[in-house]
ZATI-210075 format. One record per residue (C-alpha): chain; x, y, z. Coordinates in pm, whole numbers. Layout:
BEGIN
+---+--------+--------+--------+
: c :   east :  north :     up :
+---+--------+--------+--------+
: A :      X :      Y :      Z :
...
+---+--------+--------+--------+
//
This chain:
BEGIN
+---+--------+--------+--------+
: c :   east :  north :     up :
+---+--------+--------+--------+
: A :   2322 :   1740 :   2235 :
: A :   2463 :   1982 :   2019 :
: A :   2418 :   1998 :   1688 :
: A :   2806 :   1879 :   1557 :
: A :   2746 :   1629 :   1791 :
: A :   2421 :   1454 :   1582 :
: A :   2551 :   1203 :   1375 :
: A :   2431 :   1162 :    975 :
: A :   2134 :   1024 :    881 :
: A :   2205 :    837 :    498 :
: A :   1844 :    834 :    325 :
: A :   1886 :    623 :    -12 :
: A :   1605 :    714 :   -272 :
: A :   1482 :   1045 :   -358 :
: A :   1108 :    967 :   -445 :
: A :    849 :   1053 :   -180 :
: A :    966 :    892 :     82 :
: A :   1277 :    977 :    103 :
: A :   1208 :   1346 :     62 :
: A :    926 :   1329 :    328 :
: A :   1213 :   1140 :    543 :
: A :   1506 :   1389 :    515 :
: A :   1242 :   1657 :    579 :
: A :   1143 :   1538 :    908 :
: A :   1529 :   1460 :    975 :
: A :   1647 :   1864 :    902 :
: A :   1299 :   1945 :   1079 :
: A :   1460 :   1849 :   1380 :
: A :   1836 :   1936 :   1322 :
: A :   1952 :   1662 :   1241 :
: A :   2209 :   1650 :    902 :
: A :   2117 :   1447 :    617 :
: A :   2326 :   1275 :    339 :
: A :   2078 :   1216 :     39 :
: A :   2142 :    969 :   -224 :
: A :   1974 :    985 :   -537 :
: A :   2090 :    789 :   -859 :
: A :   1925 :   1056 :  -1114 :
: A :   2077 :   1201 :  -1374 :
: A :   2364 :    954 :  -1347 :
: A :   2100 :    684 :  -1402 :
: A :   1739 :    697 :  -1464 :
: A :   1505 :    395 :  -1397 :
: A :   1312 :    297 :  -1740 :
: A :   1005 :    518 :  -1550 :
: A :   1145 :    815 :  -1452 :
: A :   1253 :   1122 :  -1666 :
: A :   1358 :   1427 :  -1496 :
: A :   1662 :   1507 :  -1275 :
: A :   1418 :   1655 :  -1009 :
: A :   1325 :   1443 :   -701 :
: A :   1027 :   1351 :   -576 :
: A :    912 :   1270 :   -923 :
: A :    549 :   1150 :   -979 :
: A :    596 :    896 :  -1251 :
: A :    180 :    788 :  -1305 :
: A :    -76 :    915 :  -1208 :
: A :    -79 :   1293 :  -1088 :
: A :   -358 :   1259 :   -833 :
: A :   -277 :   1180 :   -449 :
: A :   -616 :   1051 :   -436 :
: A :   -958 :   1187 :   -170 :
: A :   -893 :   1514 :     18 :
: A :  -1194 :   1462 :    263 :
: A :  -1048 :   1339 :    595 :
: A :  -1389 :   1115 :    663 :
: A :  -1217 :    860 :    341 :
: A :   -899 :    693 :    499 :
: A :   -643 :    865 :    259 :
: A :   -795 :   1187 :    347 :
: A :   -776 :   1157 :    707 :
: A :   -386 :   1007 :    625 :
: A :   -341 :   1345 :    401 :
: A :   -437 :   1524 :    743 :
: A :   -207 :   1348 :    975 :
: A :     87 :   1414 :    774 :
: A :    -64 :   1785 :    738 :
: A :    -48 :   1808 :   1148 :
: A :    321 :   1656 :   1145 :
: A :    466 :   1890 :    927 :
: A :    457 :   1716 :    600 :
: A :    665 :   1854 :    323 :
: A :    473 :   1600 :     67 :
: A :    129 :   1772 :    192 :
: A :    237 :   2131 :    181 :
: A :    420 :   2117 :   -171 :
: A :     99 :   1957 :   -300 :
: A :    -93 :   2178 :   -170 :
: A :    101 :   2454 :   -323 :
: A :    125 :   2350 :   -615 :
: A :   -227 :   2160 :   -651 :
: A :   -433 :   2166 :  -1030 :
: A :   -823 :   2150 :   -989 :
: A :   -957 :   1797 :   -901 :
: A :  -1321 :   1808 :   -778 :
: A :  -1267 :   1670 :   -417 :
: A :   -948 :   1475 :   -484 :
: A :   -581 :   1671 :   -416 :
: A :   -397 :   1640 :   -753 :
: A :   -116 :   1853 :   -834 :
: A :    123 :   1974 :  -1170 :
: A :    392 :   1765 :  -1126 :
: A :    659 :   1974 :  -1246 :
: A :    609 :   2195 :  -1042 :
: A :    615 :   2027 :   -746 :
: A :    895 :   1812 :   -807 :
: A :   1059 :   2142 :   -819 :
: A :    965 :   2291 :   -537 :
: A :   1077 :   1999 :   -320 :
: A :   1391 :   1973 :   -513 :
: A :   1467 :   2303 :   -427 :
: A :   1338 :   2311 :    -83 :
: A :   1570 :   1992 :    -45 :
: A :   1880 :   2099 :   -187 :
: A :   1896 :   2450 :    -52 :
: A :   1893 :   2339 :    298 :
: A :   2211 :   2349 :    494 :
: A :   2125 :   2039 :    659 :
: A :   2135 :   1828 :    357 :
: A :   2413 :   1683 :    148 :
: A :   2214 :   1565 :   -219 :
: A :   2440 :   1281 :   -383 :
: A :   2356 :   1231 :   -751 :
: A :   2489 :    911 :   -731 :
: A :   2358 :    498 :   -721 :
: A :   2401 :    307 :   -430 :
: A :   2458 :    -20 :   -529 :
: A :   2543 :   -208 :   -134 :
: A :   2406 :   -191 :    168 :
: A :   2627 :      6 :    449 :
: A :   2758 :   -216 :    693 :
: A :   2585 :   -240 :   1101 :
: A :   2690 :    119 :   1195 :
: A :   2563 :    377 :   1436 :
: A :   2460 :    600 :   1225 :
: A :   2085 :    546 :   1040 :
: A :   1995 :    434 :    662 :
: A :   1660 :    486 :    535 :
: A :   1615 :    260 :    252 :
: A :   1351 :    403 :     -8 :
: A :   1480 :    378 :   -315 :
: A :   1073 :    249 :   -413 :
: A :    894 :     -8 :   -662 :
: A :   1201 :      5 :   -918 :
: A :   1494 :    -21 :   -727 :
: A :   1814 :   -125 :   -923 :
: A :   1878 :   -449 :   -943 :
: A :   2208 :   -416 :   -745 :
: A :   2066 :   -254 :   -429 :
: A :   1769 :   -515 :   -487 :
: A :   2038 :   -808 :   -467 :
: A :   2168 :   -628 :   -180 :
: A :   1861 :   -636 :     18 :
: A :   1796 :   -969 :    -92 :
: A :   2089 :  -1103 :     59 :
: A :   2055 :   -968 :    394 :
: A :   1649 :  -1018 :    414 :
: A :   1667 :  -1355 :    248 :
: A :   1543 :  -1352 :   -174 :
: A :   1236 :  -1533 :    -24 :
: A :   1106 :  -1214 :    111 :
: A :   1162 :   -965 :   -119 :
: A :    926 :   -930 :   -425 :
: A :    904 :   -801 :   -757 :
: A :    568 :   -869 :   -916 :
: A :    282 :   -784 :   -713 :
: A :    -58 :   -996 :   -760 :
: A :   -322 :   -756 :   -584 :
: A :   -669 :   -934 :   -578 :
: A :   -988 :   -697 :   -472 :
: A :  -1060 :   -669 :   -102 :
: A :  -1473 :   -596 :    -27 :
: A :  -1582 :   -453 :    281 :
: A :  -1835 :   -764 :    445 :
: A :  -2078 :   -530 :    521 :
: A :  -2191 :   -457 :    156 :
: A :  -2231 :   -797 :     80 :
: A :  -2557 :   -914 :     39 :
: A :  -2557 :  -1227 :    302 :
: A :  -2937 :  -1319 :    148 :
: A :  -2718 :  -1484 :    -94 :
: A :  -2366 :  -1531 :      2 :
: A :  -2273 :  -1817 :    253 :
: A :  -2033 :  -1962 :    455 :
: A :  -1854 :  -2258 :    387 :
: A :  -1493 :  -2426 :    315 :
: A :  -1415 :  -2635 :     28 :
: A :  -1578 :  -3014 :    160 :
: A :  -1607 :  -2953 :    519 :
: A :  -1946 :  -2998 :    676 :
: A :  -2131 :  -2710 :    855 :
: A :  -2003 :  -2332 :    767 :
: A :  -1662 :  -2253 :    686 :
: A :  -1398 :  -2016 :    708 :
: A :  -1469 :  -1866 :    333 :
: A :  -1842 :  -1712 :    203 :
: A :  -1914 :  -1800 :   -113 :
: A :  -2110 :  -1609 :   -420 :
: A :  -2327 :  -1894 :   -613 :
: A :  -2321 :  -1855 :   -955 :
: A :  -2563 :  -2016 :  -1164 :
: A :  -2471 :  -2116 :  -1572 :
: A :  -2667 :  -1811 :  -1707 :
: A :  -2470 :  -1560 :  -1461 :
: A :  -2125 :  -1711 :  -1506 :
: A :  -2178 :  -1693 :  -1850 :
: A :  -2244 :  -1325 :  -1860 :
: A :  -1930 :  -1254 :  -1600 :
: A :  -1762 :  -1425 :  -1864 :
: A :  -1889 :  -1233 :  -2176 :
: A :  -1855 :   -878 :  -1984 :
: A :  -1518 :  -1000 :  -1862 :
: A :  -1365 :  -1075 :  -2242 :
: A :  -1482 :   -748 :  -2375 :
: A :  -1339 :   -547 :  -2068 :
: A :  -1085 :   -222 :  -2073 :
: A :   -780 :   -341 :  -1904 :
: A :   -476 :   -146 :  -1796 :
: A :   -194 :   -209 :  -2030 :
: A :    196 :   -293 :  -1905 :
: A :    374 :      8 :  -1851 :
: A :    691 :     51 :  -2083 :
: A :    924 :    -58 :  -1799 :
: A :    718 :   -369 :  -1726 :
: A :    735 :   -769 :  -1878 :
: A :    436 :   -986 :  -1856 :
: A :    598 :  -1197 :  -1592 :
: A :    295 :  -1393 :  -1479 :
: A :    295 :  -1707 :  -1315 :
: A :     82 :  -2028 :  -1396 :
: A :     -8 :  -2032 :  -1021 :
: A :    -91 :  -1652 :  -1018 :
: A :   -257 :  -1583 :  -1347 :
: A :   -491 :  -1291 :  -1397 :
: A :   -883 :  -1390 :  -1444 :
: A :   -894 :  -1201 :  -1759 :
: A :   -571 :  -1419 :  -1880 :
: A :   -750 :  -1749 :  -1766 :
: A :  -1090 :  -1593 :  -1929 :
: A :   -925 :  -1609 :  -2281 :
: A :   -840 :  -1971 :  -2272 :
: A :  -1158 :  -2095 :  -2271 :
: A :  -1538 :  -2120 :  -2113 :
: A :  -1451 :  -2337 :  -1840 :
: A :  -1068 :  -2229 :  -1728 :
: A :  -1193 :  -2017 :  -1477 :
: A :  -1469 :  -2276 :  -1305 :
: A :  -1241 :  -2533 :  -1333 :
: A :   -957 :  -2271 :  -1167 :
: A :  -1029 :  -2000 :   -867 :
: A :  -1449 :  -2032 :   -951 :
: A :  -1463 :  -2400 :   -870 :
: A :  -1735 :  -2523 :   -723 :
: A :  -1658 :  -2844 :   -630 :
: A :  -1726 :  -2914 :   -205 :
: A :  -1898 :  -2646 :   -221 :
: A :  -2291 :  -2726 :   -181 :
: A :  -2540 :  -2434 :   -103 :
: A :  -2669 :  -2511 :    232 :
: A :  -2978 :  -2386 :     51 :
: A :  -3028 :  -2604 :   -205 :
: A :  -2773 :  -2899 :   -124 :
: A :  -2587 :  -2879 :   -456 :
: A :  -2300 :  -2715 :   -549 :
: A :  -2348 :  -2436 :   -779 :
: A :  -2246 :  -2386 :  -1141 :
: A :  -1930 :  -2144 :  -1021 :
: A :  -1820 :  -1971 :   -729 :
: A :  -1668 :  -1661 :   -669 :
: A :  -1514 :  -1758 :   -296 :
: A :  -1396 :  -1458 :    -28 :
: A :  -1160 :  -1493 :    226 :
: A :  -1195 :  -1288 :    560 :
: A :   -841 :  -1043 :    567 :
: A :   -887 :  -1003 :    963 :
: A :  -1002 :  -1224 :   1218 :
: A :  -1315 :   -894 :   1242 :
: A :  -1409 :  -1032 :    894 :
: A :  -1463 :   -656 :    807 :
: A :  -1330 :   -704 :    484 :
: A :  -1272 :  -1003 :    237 :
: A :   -999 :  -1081 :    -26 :
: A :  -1168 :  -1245 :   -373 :
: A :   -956 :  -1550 :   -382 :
: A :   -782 :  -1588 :   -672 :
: A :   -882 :  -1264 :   -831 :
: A :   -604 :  -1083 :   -922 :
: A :   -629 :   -850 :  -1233 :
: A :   -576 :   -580 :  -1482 :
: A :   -854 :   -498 :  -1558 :
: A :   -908 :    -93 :  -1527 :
: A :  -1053 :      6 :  -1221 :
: A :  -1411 :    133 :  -1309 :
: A :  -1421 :   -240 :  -1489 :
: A :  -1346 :   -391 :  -1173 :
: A :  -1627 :   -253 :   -996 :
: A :  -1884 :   -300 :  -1244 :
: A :  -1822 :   -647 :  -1350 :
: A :  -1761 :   -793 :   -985 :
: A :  -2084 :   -632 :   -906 :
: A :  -2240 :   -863 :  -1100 :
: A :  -2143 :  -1120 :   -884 :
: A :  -2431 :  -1267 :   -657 :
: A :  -2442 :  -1151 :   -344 :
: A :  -2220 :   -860 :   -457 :
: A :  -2424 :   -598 :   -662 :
: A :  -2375 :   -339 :   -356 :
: A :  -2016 :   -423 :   -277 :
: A :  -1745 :   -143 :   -168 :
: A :  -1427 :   -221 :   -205 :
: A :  -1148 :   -148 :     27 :
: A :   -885 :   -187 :   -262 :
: A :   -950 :   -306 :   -623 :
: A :   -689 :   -590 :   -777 :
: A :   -389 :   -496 :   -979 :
: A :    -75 :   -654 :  -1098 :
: A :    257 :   -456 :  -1176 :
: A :    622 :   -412 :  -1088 :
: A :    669 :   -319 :   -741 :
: A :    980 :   -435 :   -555 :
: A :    873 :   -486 :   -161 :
: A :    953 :   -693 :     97 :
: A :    768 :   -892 :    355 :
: A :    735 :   -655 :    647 :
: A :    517 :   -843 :    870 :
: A :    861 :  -1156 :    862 :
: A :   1114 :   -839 :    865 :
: A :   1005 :   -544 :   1027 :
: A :    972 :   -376 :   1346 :
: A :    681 :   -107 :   1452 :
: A :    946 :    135 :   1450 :
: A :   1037 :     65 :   1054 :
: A :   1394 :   -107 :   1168 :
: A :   1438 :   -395 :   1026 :
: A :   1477 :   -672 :   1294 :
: A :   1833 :   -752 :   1239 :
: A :   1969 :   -427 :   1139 :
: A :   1787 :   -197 :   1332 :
: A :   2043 :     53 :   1222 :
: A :   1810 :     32 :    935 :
: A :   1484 :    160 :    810 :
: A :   1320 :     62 :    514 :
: A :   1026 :    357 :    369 :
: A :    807 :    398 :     83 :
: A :    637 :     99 :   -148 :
: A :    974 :    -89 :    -41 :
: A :    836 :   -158 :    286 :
: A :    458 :   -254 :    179 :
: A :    260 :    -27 :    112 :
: A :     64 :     87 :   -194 :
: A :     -1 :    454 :   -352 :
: A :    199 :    782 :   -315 :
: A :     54 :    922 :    -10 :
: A :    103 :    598 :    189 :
: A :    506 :    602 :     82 :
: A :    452 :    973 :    173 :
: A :    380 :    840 :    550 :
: A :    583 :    592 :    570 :
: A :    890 :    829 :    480 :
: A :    751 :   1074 :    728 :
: A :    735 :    807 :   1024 :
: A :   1063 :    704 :    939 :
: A :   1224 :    999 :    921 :
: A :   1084 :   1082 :   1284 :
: A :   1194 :    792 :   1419 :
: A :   1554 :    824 :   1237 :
: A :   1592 :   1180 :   1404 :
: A :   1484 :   1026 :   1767 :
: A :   1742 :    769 :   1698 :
: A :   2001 :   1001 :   1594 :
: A :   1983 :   1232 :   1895 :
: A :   1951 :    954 :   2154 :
: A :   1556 :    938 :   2228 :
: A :   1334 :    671 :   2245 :
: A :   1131 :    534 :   1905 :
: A :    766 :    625 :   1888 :
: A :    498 :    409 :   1744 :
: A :    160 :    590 :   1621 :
: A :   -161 :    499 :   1789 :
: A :   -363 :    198 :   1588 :
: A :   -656 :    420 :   1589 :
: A :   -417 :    652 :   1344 :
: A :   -430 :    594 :   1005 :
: A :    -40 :    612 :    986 :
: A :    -90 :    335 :   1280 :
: A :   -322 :     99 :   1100 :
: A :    -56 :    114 :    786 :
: A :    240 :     23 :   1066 :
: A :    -34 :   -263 :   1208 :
: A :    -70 :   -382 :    835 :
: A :    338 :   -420 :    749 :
: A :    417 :   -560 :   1081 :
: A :     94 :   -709 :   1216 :
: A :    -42 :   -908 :    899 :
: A :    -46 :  -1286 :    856 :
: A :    282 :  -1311 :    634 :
: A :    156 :  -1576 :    445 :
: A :   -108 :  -1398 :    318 :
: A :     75 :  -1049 :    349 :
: A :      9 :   -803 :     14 :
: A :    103 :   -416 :      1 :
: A :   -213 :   -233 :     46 :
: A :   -348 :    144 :     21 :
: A :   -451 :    297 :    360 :
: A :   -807 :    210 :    396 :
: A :  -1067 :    146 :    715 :
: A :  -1032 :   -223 :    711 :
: A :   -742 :   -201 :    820 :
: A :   -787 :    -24 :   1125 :
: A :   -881 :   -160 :   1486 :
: A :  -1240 :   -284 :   1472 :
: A :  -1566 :    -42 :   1490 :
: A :  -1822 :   -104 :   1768 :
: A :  -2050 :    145 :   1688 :
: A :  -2347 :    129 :   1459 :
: A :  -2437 :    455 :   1168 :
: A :  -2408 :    528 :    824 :
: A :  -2086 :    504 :    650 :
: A :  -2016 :    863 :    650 :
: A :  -2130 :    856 :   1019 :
: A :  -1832 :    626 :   1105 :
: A :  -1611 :    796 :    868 :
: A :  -1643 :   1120 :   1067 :
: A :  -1630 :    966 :   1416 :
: A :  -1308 :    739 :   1268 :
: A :  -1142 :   1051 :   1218 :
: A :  -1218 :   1236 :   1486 :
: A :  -1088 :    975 :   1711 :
: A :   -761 :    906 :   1521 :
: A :   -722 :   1290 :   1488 :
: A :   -763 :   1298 :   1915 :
: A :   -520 :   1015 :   1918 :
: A :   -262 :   1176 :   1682 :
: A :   -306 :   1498 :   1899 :
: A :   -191 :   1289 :   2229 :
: A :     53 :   1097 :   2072 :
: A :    251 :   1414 :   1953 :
: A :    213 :   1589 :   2299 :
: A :    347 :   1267 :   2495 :
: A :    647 :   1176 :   2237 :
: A :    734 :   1510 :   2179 :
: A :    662 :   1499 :   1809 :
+---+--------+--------+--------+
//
């Protein structure tokens, strides 16, 4: 196939994703129409004309490859990344994390994007959906998408399944609990239970509470509205209305009797297994704002929790996403438009290396499309495949956007110290990366 012959590939957003995208796209010859809405229109976050513009934090977060988002960072390094390289290029000392001057490399990728003679860049919104055609769309327009294109989505996905607030609540690795303390059982059902449960006894739940009200919390950003909801509140909301809110709310007790004592305990803090492993454990009802150093300290002084890692820590924020595991395929099609892809913190994931990937995977699976090869699917073992497991795999009733982190990869059998399995983890995803590209072509 020659290359007049490779039909247009539409990517809609110019953030991460969709740069990562069209870079795998032109990687592979394939011709790329890039729509991005700035300067016509800026979103109340974003500022400068450039794409790929960082609009929080500067930092893309662990560089060691034994941490999950390091050994991500090194996947996407091995498949070309554009993302990786520019950061790398243009990275600002950060101890052992990759951060980078953000001017500069929203630069650099502007210019590497718009000098290419593969690319058309449209400084224009898209405001509809294309209709079922053979040529791709790669939706990535991320957590602020217009309200148009949003309606747009909505109507074809269903309203149902697209979100706009996200409610994070912390997810602990069950390993660093202490189960001396902790135990299993579900709210009035004899013998153990689905959930564990930290006891809390009135002198400790009244010092959760007291280090709780005087807390650092993040504040709304300028482009956010406190649009909480009664059923969703966050435990530093509940906290202010009084001593009891919260053990009367998600810290009830009630059903709940310690198999050690036979009563139920003052408050407690329940966890419920995110995997059928139980490697990790979601803090039920725990959603927050508080900052994240807070977070850690204060749920550490949770019973049975004073050693707890987390896998992610809670948040809540604007962040428009919809919910993959109902609506997407391994591949990043959606399941009745497979003509299109959806990339970035649209499709469920968390943090701007993860929207990174998900632009990259996209993009290579947009390209296969467009010049008549089969779609590829990275190995589970893969970090990129244990963030395609998470949007397509999860339990969609539960399902949240998530960072990239080890709980969400296939089990581990093997016994060692953390860093042990971190190094074997990636070692075996970076063997399983290797084959993958040699058998797909990649």
């Amino acid at each position: 196939m020659t290359m007049t012959h490779i039909p247009t590939t539409t990517i809609i957003g110019g953030g991460l994703a969709g740069c990562e995208a069209a870079w795998q796209l032109i990687s592979r010859g394939c011709p790329v129409r890039l729509y991005d809405m700035k300067p016509q229109r800026y979103s109340p976050a974003h500022h400068s004309p450039d794409l790929a513009e960082l609009v929080c934090s500067n930092s893309l977060r662990a560089n060691d490859p034994t941490s999950a988002v390091g050994l991500l960072k090194e996947e996407m390094r091995r498949c070309n990344s554009l993302i990786l390289a520019q950061a790398e290029a243009n990275a600002v000392p950060a101890g052992k994390a990759l951060a980078v001057d953000r001017l500069r490399f929203a630069s650099a990728i502007t210019a590497a994007l718009a000098s290419h003679p593969l690319v058309e860049l449209v400084r224009e919104e898209v405001t509809e959906l294309p209709p079922p055609s053979r040529e791709a769309t790669i939706i990535a327009t991320g957590p602020l998408t217009s309200d148009p294109l949003a309606e747009a989505l909505g109507r074809l996905t269903g309203r149902d399944r697209l979100a706009f607030y996200d409610a994070i609540a912390p997810i602990v690795y069950g390993e660093s609990l202490d189960m001396t303390i902790v135990y299993s059982k579900s709210r009035y059902d004899d013998g153990p239970g689905d959930y564990l449960n930290c006891p809390m006894d009135r002198d400790s739940y009244r010092h959760f509470l007291d280090e709780l009200s005087k807390a650092r919390y993040m504040p709304l950003k300028e482009f956010e509205e406190p649009k909480y909801f009664e059923g969703c509140l966050p435990i530093e909301v509940l906290c202010a209305r009084g001593e009891d809110t919260l053990r009367f709310g998600p810290m009830k007790p009630v059903g709940l009797a310690d198999p050690r004592t036979g009563r139920d305990p003052y408050a407690v803090v329940q966890l419920r297994r995110e995997n059928l492993e139980g490697s990790t454990y979601n803090m039920v009802g725990f959603q927050t704002k508080l900052a994240y150093p807070e977070q850690t300290r204060i749920f550490r002084l949770i019973p049975g929790m004073e050693k707890a890692e987390f896998a992610r820590l809670g948040s809540i924020h604007r962040n428009t996403f919809v919910l993959s595991p109902l609506l997407l395929l391994p591949t990043l099609q959606l399941r009745e438009r497979p003509d299109l892809f959806l990339a970035g913190q649209l499709s469920g994931v968390e943090g701007y290396v993860e929207s990174a990937a998900m632009g990259l995977l996209a993009g290579i699976n947009a390209a296969r499309l467009a010049t008549g090869r089969p779609l590829a699917v990275p190995p589970e073992e893969t970090a990129h495949g244990a963030l395609v497991r998470h949007l397509t795999a999860s339990d969609p009733g539960r399902f949240q956007p998530s960072n990239v982190n080890f709980g969400l990869f296939p089990p581990w059998e093997g016994k060692g110290r953390k860093r042990e399995r971190g190094v074997e983890r990636s070692r075996r995803a970076l063997a399983a990366l290797e084959k993958w590209q040699k058998e797909e072509g990649i």
